[in-house]
C-alpha angles and dihedrals in degrees: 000000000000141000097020140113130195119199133191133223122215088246092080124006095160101059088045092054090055096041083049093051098045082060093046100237134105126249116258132253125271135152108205112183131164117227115225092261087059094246106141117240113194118186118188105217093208150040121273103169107142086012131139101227129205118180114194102204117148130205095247146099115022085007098183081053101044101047089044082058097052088043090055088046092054101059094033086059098041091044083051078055104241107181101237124355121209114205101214102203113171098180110027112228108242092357083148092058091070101131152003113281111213083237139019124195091335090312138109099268116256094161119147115237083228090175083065094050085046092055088049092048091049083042100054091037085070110264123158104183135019123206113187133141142231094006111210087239114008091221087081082079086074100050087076130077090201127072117279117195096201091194118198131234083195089108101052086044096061089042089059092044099048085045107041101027110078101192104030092131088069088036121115110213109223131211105210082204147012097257090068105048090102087055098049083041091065095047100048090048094058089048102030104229133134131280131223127168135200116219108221126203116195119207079194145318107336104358131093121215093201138328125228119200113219105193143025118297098153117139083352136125103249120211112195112201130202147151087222156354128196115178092001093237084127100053103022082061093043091051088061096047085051093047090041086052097052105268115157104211134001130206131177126220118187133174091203121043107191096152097178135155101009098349103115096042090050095052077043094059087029123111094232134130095209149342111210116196131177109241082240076127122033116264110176096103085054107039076064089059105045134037089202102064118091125186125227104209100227092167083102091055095052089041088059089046094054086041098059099029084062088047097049092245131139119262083198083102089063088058090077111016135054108244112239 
């Protein structure tokens, strides 16, 4: 492919080195430093003029940092007039934070809709296009002027399903809340199994006041589904509501792995088979500490976006099939 550069972030080096080499280039060169007072300095090492631009850069990590960074890519390559710049953003930054809640913790709701100040950000850096995947509400497309590509993990997640789970015929696909339910619905549809959901009450941020389970999973395998899970409180309690209530097996799938706080020492203690994340975020750290946890390769999915997106062609094909 011609006329096109494709950058990397320091959120997630790993996955850019794989989506570079499924398209056969190599990343571009960039130089990213802090200065002693923590301001972030980003110098692009080569030209980009005429260029179609596509940063990797994931909301992970030191995420402040990280998103500060992008922001700084971005407008170094559009002010060394690159002729359209991508913004590759495998896990969106405050994507949870998409609306005003009536209450919040007992309050009148004040909350930010911090997703919204962070399209505007991408937008006024200078940013034509974003490519992300598995948005935590599909409605911060919309918070943007500029056109968003949300990708799926949904086909890799029924590939690993159909190849690493024996009896998923007989299998039941669980919501562990209501907000996902189009998302399990989709699923259970393309492989014709059964639904259940489990309603979810919060006392606060991260932590569940009680769980109620609303259908039969009773001597059946159990396949929890969500976009993400950050210290596991959600799924790790809805694996034992499955398990109180005679599910066989339960196993966890998850877009977006964050796994902070207490998250790794609670799948530890879990009873689940397995939890299966993207490496939309990097796992290695956390593979080693814990046997549970396997990783869905997704570096071929944003490598066809940025494909297509160069040739002009529709990712709409990705929403459905694993790319080769």
């Amino acid at each position: 492919m011609s006329n096109i550069k494709i950058f990397s972030g320091s959120s997630h080096q790993d996955l850019s080195q794989k989506v570079a080499e499924h398209l056969g280039l190599e990343l571009g060169k960039v130089v990213t430093k802090k200065f002693s007072n923590k301001e972030t300095c980003v110098e692009i090492g080569e030209s980009v003029r005429g260029e179609d631009v596509y940063i990797i850069q994931s909301g992970c990590g030191e995420i402040n940092d990280n998103l500060m960074e992008l922001l700084i890519m971005i407008s170094a390559c559009k002010i060394a007039s690159a002729s359209r710049v991508t913004a590759v953003i495998p896990c969106f930054p405050y994507a949870r934070q998409d609306k005003k809640d009536k209450y919040t913790f007992g309050f009148q709701s004040r909350a930010p809709i911090s997703a919204k100040l962070v399209a505007n950000m991408l937008s006024v850096s200078g940013a034509d296009h974003i490519i992300t995947m598995d948005l935590h509400a599909s409605q911060i497309q919309g918070f943007f002027d500029i056109p968003v590509d949300n990708l799926y993990a949904e086909p890799a997640v029924l590939q690993w399903i159909k190849e690493h789970v024996p009896d998923w015929k007989a299998s039941i696909i669980v919501s562990p809340d209501a907000g996902g339910t189009e998302r399990v619905t989709s699923i259970t549809d393309c492989l014709n199994v059964e639904f259940a959901l489990i309603h979810k009450v919060r006392k606060k941020a991260n932590e569940i006041d009680r769980m109620v389970l609303v259908g039969d999973v009773k001597d059946r395998v159990a396949i929890l589904i969500d976009d993400m899970a950050d210290t596991c409180g959600t799924i790790c309690h809805a694996a034992d509501k499955l398990i109180s209530a005679g599910a066989n097996k339960v196993y966890a799938i998850l877009t977006h792995g964050i796994f902070s706080g207490p998250a790794i020492s609670r799948i530890n203690n879990a009873c689940f088979e397995a939890i299966v994340v993207t490496n939309s975020i990097p796992q290695e750290k956390n593979v080693k500490q814990s046997t549970k946890i396997q990783v869905i390769d997704i570096s071929m999915f944003l490598a066809e976006a940025i494909r297509r997106t160069h040739n002009g062609e529709s990712v709409s094909y990705l929403f459905n099939h694993v790319p080769l």
